[in-house]
C-alpha positions as CSV (number, residue, x, y, z in Angstrom):
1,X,-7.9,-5.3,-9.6
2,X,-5.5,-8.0,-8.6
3,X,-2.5,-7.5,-6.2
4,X,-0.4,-9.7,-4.0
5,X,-0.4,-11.2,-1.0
6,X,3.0,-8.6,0.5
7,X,1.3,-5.7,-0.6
8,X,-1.1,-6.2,1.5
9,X,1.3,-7.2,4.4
10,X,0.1,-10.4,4.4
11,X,3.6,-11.6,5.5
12,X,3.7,-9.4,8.5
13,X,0.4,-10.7,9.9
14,X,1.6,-14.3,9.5
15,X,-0.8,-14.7,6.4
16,X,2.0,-16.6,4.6
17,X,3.7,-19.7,5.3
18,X,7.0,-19.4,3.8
19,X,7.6,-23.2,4.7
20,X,4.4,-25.0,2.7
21,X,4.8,-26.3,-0.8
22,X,2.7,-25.5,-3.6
23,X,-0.4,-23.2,-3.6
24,X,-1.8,-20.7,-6.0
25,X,0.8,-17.9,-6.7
26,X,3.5,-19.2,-4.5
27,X,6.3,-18.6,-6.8
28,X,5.5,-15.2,-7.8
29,X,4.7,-14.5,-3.8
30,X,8.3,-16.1,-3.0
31,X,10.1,-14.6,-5.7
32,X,9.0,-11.5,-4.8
33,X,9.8,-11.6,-0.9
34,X,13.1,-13.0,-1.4
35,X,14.3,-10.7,-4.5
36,X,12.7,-7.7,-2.3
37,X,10.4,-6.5,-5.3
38,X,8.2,-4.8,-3.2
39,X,7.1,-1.4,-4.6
40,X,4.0,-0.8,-3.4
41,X,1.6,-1.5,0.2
42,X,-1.6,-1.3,1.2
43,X,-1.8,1.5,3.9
44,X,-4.6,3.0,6.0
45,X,-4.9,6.8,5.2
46,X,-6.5,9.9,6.3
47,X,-9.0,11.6,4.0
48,X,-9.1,15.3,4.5
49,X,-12.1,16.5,2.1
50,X,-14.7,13.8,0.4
51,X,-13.9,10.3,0.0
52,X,-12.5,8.9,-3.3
53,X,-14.3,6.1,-5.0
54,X,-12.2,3.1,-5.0
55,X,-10.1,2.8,-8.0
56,X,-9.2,6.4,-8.3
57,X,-5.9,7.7,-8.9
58,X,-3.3,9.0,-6.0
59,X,-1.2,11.4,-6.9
60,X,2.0,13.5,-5.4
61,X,2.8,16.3,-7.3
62,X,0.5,15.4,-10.5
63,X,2.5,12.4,-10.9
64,X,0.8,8.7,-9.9
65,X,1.7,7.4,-6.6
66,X,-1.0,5.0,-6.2
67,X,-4.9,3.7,-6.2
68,X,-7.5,4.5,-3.7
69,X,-9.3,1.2,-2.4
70,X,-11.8,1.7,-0.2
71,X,-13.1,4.6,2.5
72,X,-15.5,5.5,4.8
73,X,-15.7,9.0,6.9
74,X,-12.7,10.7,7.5
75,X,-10.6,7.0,6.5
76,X,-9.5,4.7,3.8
77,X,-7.2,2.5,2.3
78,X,-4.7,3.0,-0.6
79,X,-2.1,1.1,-2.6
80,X,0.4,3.8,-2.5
81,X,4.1,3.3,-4.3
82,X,6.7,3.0,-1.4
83,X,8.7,6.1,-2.7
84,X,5.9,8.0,-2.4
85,X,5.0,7.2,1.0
86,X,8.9,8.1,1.7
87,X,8.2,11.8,0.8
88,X,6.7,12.5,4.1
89,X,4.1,14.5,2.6
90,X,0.2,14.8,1.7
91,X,-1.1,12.8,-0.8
92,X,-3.5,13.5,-3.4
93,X,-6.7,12.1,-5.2
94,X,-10.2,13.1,-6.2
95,X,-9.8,16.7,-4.8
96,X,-8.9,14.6,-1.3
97,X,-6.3,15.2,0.7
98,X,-4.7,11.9,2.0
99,X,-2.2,11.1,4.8
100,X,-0.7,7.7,4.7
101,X,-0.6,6.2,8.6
102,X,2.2,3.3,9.3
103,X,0.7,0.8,11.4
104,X,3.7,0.0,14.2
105,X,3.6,-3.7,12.9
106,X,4.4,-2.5,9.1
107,X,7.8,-2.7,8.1
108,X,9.0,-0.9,4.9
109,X,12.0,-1.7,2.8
110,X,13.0,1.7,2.8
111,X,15.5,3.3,4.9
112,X,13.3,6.3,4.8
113,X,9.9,5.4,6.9
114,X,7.0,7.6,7.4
């Protein structure tokens, strides 16, 4: 599965230098910052109930919100849409309850944050 470098908030942990020249998908990366096409981040969850293998579906409300990454235990990572996140409520996947947690450092696009 292939994603890009702001979903994963690459940009907020000064993973991205927005002044160098040319490097494997620096236009789409740019483009993307500056056009603020961001509709999806990686975020830390809580699983309530067994993990979800990576790659499964996250839903809210039977509809798709996202893609479980990884876990371990009780925690995991997901790429959940932003409006989703927005909702303020438990998210879904597997039979799992998850929680999405926003790290102090994340900043969302939204005027809406969890």
């Amino acid at each position: 599965e292939k994603s890009i470098l702001l979903e994963s908030g690459f940009d907020e942990l000064n993973g991205v230098d927005w002044q160098k020249g040319c490097y494997i998908g620096q236009e789409l990366t740019a483009r993307t910052k500056y056009r603020g096409l961001i509709k999806k981040r990686l975020f830390p969850v809580t699983i309530d109930g067994s993990p979800p293998p990576s790659g499964a579906l996250v839903t809210l409300d039977g509809k798709e919100a996202g893609e479980m990454r990884s876990s371990r235990g009780r925690f995991g990572l997901a790429l959940l849409r932003l409006d989703a996140v927005a909702e303020h409520r438990a998210l879904s996947a597997e039979g799992a309850t998850l929680s999405p947690l926003r790290p102090e450092w994340m900043q969302l696009e939204t005027s809406d944050e969890p």
